[in-house]
C-alpha positions as CSV (number, residue, x, y, z in Angstrom):
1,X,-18.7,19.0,-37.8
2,X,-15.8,17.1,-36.9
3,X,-14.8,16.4,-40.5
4,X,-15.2,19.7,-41.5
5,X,-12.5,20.9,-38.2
6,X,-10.2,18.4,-39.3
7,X,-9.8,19.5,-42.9
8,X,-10.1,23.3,-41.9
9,X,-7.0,22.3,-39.3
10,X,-5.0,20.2,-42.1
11,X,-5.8,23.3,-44.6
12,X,-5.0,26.2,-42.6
13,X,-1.6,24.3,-41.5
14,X,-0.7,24.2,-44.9
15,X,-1.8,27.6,-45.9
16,X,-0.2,29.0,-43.3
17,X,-1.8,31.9,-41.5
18,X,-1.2,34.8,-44.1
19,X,0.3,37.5,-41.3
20,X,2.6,39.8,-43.0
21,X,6.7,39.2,-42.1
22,X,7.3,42.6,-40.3
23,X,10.1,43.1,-43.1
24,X,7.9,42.5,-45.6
25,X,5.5,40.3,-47.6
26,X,6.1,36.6,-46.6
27,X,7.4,34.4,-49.7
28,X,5.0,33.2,-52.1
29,X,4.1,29.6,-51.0
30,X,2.0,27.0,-53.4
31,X,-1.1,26.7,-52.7
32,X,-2.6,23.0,-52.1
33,X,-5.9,22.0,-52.1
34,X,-6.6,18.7,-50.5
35,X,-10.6,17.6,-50.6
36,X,-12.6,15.4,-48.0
37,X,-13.7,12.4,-49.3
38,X,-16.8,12.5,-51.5
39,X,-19.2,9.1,-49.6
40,X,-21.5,8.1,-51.5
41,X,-25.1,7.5,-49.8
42,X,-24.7,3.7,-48.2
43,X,-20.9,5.4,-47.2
44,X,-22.4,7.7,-45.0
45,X,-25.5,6.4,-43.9
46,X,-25.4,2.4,-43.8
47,X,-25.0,0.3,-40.7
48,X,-23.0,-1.5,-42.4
49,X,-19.3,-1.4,-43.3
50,X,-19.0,-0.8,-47.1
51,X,-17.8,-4.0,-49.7
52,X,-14.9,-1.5,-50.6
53,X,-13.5,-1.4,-47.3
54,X,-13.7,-4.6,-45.9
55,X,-10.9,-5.8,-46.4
56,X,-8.8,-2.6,-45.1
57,X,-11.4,-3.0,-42.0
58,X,-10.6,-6.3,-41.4
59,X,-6.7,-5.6,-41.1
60,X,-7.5,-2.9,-38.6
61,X,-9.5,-5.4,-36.2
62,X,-6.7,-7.7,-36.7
63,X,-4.1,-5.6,-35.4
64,X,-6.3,-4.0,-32.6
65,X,-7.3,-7.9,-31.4
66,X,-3.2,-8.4,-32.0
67,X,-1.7,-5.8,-29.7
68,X,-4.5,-6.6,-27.2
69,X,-3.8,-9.9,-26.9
70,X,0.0,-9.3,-27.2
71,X,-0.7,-7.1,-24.1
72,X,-2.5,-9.5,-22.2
73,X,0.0,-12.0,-23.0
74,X,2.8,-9.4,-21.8
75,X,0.9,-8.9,-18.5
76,X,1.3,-12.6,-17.3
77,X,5.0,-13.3,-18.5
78,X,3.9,-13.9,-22.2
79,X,2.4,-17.2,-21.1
80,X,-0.5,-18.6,-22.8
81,X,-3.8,-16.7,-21.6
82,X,-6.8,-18.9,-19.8
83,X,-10.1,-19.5,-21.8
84,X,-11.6,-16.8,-19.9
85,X,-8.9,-14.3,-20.2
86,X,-8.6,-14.5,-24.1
87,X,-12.7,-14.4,-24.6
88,X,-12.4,-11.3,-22.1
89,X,-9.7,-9.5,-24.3
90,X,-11.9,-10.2,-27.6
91,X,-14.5,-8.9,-26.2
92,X,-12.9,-5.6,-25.1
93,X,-11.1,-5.5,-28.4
94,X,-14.0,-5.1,-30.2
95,X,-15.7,-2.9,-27.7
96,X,-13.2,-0.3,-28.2
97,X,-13.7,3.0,-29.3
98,X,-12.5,2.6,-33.0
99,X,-12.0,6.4,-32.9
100,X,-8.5,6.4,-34.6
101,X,-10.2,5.3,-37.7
102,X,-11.8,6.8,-40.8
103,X,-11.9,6.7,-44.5
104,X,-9.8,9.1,-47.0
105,X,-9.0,9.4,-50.5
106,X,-6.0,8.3,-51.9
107,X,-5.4,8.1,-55.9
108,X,-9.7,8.4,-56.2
109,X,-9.6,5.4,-53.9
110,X,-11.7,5.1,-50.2
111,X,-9.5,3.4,-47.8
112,X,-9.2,2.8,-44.4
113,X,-7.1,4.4,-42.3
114,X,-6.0,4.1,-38.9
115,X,-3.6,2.1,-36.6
116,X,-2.3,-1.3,-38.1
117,X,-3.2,0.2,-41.9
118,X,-0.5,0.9,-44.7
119,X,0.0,4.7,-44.0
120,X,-1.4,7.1,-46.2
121,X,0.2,10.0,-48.6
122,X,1.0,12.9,-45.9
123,X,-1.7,14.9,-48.1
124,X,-5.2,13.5,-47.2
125,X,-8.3,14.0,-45.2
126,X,-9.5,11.5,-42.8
127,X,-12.8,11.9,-42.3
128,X,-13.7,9.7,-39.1
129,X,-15.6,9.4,-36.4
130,X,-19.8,9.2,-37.5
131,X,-20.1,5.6,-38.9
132,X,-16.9,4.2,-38.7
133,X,-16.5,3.1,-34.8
134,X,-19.5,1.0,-34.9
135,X,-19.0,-0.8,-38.2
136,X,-15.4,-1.6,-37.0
137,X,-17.1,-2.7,-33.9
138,X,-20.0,-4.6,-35.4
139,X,-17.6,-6.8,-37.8
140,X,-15.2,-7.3,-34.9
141,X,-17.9,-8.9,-32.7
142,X,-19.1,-10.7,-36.3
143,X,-15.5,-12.4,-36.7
144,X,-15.3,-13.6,-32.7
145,X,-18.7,-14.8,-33.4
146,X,-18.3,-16.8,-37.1
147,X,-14.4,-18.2,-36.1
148,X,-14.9,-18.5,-32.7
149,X,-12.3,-17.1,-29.6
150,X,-10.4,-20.0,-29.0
151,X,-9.9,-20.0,-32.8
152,X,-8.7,-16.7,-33.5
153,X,-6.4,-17.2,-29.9
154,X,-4.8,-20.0,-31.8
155,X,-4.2,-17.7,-34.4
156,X,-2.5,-15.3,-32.8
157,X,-0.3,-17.4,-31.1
158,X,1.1,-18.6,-34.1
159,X,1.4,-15.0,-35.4
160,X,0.1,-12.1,-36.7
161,X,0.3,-13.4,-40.1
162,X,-1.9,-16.3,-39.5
163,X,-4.2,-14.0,-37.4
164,X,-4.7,-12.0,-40.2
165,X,-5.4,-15.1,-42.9
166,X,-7.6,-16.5,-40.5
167,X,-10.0,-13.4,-40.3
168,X,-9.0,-11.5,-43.5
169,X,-7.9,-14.2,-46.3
170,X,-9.8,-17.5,-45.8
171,X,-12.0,-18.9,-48.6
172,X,-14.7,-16.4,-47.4
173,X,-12.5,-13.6,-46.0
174,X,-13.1,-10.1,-47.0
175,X,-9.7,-10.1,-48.6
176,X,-10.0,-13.5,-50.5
177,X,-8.2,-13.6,-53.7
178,X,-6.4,-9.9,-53.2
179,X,-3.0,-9.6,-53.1
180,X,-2.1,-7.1,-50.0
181,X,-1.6,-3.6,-50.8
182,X,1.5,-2.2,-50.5
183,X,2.5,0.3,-48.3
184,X,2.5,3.4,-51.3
185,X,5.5,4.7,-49.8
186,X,7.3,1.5,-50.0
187,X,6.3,1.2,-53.6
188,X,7.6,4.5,-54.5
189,X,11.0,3.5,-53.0
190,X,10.7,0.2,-54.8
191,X,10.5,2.5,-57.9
192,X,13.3,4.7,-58.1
């Protein structure tokens, strides 16, 4: 339901609302039609988070456990946080709602998209909500769990950077052995 609001409100913003000008008919405008994601089966119904995404998901809990930390941090004069501070922060980290996240299409690509994430083209449907919060959640708690909170703290204190290879580029990382994607509008720049 909620997917099918969001692409009738992304839709009808392009379409406009198709009232006649009262001095006549309104310019001709092209029309655009942007589809919601086709998920395949284990996309829409697994637990778990899908191979595919991993690695956009794991950049997403590493810039939500980031800026929570980085707030934390801010709250006591940027000082280093106590044991039981930082594990508290993880925890509520990953606890979050994860609503700001979903999957779209981009180039006949599913990707993750959401805060911390290379933005998308401008025309795209985000489908969200459903599985998404708790597989973001669910592999958040897994990482605390696997490296450990005093690990991933000593991460993030030297940097996002090493936050992220930590979690998302290690030997067994969800990212191992990709490059990062570029941001696509970045590349287009890079190409004119």
């Amino acid at each position: 339901m909620r997917a099918a609001l969001a692409a009738w409100l992304v839709l009808s913003l392009l379409g406009g609302t198709g009232a006649e000008d009262t001095c006549g008919d309104p310019p001709a405008a092209a029309s655009r039609s942007v589809p919601a994601p086709q998920l395949s089966p284990e996309e829409r119904l697994s637990p778990h988070m899908p191979e595919s995404l991993r690695c956009d998901a794991c950049h997403a809990i590493a810039f939500q456990i980031e800026e929570q930390l980085r707030k934390a941090e801010g709250k006591v004069g940027k000082k280093t946080l106590k044991e039981s501070d930082y594990i508290e922060v993880l925890e509520r980290s990953c606890s979050q709602d994860w609503e700001s996240y979903g999957v779209l299409e981009l180039d006949g690509e599913k990707r993750l998209s959401g805060p911390g994430l290379p933005s998308q083209q401008s025309l795209s449907v985000l489908v969200s909500g459903g599985p998404w919060p708790g597989r973001l959640s669910k592999l958040c708690h897994g990482y605390v769990g696997e490296r450990g909170e005093a690990q991933i703290y000593g991460a993030h204190r030297r940097g996002p950077a090493a936050l992220r290879q930590l979690l998302c580029h290690g030997d067994k990382g969800p990212c191992a052995g990709r490059k990062e994607r570029p941001d696509p509008r970045k590349a287009l720049q890079n190409e004119l």
